[in-house]
N, C-alpha and C positions, 0 to 999 in steps of 0.2 A: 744169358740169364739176366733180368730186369734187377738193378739192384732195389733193393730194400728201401730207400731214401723215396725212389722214382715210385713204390708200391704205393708208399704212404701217401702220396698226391691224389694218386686211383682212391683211396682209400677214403680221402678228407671230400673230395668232391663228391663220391657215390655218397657221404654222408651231409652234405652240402643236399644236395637235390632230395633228400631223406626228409631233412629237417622241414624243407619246404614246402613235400607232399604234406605230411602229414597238418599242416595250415589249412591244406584242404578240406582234410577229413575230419569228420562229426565224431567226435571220442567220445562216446554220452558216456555219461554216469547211471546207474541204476538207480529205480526210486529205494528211497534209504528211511529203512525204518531204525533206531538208533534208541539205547536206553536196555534197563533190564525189563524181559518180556516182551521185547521186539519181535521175537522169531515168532510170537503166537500173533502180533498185528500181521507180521507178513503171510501167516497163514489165510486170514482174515480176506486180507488183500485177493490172494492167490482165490479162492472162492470168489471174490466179488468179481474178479477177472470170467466167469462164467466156466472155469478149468474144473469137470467132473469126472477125470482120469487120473492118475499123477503117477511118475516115476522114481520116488523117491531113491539117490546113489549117495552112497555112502560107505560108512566101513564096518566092520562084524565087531569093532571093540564099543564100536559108539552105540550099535543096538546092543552089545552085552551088561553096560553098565546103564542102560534108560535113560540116555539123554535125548530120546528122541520119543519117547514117551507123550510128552507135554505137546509137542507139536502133530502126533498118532494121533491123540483122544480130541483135538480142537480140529485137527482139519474133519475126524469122526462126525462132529456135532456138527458142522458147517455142510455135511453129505457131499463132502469131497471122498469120494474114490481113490486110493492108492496101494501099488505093490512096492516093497522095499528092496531094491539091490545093494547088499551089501558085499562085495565081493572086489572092493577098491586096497589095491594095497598101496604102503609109499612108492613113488615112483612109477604110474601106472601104466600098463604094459598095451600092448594093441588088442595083446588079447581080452583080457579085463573091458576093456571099451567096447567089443564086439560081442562079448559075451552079454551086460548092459543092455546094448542095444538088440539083442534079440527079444530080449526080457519086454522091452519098453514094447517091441512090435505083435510080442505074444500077448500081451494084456491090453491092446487098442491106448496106450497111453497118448495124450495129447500136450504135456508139458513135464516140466521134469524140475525138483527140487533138490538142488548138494547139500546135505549136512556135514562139516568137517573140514577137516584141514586143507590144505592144496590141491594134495589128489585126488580130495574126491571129485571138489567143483574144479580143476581141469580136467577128470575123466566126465563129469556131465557136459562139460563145453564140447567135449566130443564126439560127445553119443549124441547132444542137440544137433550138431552140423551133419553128423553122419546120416541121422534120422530126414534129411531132407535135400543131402545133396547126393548125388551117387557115385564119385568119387570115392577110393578109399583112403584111407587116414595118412598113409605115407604122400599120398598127392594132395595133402592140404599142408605138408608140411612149409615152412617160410614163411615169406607175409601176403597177403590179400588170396591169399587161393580158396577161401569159401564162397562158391561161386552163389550159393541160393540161402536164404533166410534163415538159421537155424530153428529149431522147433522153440517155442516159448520155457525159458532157463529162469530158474528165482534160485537165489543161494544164502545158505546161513554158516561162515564162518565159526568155528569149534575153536580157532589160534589166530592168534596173531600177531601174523608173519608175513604168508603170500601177497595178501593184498588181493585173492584173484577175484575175489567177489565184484574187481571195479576195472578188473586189465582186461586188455584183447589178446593173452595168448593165453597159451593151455601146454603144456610139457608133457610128450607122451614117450616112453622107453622102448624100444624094438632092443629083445633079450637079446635076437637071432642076430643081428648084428653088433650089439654092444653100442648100441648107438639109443644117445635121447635127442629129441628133437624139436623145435618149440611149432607150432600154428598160431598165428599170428595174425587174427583180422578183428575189425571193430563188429562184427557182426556178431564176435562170441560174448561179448560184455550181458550179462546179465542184465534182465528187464527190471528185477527188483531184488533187494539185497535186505540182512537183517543184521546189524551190529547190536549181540546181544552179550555182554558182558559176562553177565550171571551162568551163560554153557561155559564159561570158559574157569570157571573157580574149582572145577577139580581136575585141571593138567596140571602134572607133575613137575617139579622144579625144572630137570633138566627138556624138558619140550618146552615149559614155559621161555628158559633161558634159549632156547635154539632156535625158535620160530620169533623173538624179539629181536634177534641179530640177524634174521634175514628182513625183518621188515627195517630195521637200521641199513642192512646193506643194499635197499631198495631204497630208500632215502638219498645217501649217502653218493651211491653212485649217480643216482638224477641232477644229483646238487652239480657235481664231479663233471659231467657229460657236457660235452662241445653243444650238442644239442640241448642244451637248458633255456627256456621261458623265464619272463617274469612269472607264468601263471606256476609252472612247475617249481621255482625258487621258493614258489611259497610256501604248497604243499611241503616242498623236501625239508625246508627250512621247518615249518608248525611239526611235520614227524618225528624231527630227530628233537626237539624241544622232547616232543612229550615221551619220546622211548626213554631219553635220558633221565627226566624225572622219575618214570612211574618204573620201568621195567624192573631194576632193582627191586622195589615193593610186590612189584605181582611174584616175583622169583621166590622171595624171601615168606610172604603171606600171599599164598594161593584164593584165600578167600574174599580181597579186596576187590570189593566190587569198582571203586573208584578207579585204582589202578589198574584194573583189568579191563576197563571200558576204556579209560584212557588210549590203552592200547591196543584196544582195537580200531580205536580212531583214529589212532598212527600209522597202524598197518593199511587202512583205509585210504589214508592221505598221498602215505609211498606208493601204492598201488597207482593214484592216479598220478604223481609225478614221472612213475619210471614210465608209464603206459606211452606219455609223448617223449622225453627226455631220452631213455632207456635205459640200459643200466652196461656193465662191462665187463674183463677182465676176469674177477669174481666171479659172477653168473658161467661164463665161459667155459673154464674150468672147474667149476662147482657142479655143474652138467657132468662135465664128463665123469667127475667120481660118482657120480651118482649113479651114469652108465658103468661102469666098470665093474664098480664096490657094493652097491645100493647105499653108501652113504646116504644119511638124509640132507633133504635140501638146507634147510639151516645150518646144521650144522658145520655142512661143508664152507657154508659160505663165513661162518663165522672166524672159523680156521682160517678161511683164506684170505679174508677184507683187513687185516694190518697189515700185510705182507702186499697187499697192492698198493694201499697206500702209500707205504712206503717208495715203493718203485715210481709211483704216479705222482706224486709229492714235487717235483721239479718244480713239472707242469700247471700246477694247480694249487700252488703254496696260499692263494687271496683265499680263495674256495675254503677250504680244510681250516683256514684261519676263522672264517666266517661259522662254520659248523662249531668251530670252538665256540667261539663267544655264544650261540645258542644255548651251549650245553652247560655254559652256568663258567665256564674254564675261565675267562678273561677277569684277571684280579687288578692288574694295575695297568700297564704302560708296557705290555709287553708287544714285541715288535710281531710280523704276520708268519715269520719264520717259528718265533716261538709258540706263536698258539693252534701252527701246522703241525709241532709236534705235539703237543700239548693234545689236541684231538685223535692222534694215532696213539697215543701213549693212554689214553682212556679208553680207547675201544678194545687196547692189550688187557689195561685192567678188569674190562668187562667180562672179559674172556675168563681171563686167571679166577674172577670172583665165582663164576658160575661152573668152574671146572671143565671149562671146553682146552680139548687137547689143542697141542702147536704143531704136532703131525698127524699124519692121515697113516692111519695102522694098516691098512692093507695095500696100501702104493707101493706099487712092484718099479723095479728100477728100468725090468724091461719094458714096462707100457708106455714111458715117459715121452719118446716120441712120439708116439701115436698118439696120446693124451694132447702132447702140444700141438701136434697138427690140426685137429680136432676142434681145440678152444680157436685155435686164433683165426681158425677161417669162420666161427662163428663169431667171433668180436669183430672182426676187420671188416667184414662186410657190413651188420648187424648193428654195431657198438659202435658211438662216438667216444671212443675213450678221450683221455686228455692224455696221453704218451702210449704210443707203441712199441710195443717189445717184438724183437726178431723171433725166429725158431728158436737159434742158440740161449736167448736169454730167457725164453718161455720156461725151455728143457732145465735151465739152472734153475729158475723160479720155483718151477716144480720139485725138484731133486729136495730142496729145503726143504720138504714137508716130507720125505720121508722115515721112517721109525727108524729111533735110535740108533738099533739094530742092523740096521742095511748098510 
């Protein structure tokens, strides 16, 4: 058996030649309409594009409460054509995506718009790729395997959190095997994007509070990541600024338009940090409850981003010191050690203030191998973490988050 020491070599190099490719590749960003009423300019857009079909994918709560209303009557007036698939749940499944794309191929659709949180626009990043490569969705899973052009994607983030309106991967869950799995190519990045504040003033504290700790824990780990840029330091570095300032505020008054555009130019920012940087550990096994439990994505991640920190912390004490001083922490002359804690000891408080649990309520004691085997063959390959943890210390990692109870 190769020891664990000798793994991590394999590990830093395949992540070595990672960092390199990606130098190669064109990460574009989507054109970005930005401000309250954005979503009705990108409509705009999407019409001047000559697009006289549309797919709109989304979710049945966001057509039950008319938030999509205002973007229905403008693309109307503009004699943009469109059918709505709202049939995206959290954590979307292959069949949901298959289901979509029959939708799209029965109505002759020729491009496709996400209203919503992650799963919708990764369920459209899927059904565009599917719509024009003929592979199925389990052989796109990893990175570069969209072999042909996706169909033309425009997306309007409802949270912010994902960031996916600006990343190249898309998370899709296979029930049948309890497995989620990311696809991963610059070909899924949206052609055009809409940061609109104003959809975003009636989510509820606790989504507001869940999808800002996962656009924090997309910051955080970019910042974190062996694989860090100056271009990515920045973004990571401008995110966690402004989640720190503003998120409390969108938590607390849902109707701030300030702090809710704020943050969504945060979630925007981490998006394009983790895109090249990546993200870790967190993501890894935030995945996995998410396969097991349906956990939601943030949430999972918010539960679990102190508790890596802390592990990672060694590694990475200049980092996590530097995240501090962003976040408003650095008072006087304190040393880089203290303001390593100092920045895990606020993202704890973040947590406590918003009422996010410190375990995971249906983590069974039996899964936990499976679970760890899971995460870290997706981080090791995947993630440049800044410290690696073995099986045994995964399995303990994990154990900590289970209920009281167990």
């Amino acid at each position: 058996m190769i020891p664990f020491s000798i793994k991590v070599l394999f590990f830093r190099f395949f992540q070595f030649l990672l960092k390199w490719s990606t130098k190669l590749l064109n990460f574009r960003t989507p054109e970005l309409f930005s401000g309250p009423g954005s979503s009705l300019k990108l409509c705009e857009h999407i019409a001047a594009q000559g697009v006289q079909s549309l797919l709109i994918v989304t979710d049945a709560m966001l057509v039950k409460i008319g938030l999509l209303q205002p973007m229905q009557d403008r693309l109307k007036q503009l004699g943009v054509n469109f059918v709505v698939y709202d049939g995206v749940l959290p954590n979307p499944t292959i069949e949901q995506i298959e289901t979509g794309l029959a939708m799209l191929r029965k109505e002759g659709c020729t491009a496709i718009l996400a209203i919503g949180g992650g799963s919708s626009i990764d369920a459209a990043k899927v059904i565009a790729a599917r719509a024009k490569n003929p592979h199925k969705i389990v052989h796109m899973a990893g990175l570069m395997r969209v072999i042909f052009k996706p169909m033309p994607l425009y997306a309007v983030p409802t949270t912010a959190g994902t960031g996916s309106e600006v990343t190249i991967a898309a998370v899709v869950s296979d029930p049948s095997t309890t497995r989620k799995f990311a696809i991963m190519d610059p070909k899924l990045v949206p052609i055009g994007a809409a940061l609109d504040g104003a959809l975003m003033t009636g989510l509820p504290p606790a989504i507001t509070a869940a999808t800002g700790m996962d656009a924090l824990t997309h910051a955080v780990e970019a910042y974190i990541s062996r694989n860090h840029t100056p271009a990515t330091d920045r973004e990571a570095l401008e995110a966690t600024r402004l989640i720190m300032q503003n998120l409390p505020t969108a938590v607390k008054d849902g109707q701030n338009i300030e702090a809710r555009q704020n943050m969504a130019l945060a979630s925007f920012k981490a998006g394009v940090a983790f895109t090249t940087a990546g993200v870790g550990y967190v993501h890894a096994i935030a995945h996995n409850f998410g396969a097991y439990y349906h956990v939601p994505h943030g949430l999972a991640n918010a539960i679990i981003l102190p508790r890596v920190l802390d592990f990672s912390k060694p590694d990475c004490t200049p980092r996590l010191a530097r995240l501090a001083e962003v976040s408003g922490l650095k008072k006087g002359n304190e040393s880089e050690e203290q303001l390593a804690d100092a920045f895990i000891a606020k993202v704890r408080a973040l947590n406590a203030e918003f009422g996010i649990p410190t375990q995971v309520d249906k983590l069974r004691a039996q899964d936990i191998p499976e679970i760890a085997d899971k995460a870290l063959s997706e981080a090791h390959w995947f993630y440049a973490v800044p410290r690696y943890m073995d099986k045994p210390e995964c399995e303990s990692f994990i154990r900590g988050m289970l209920p009281q109870a167990a």
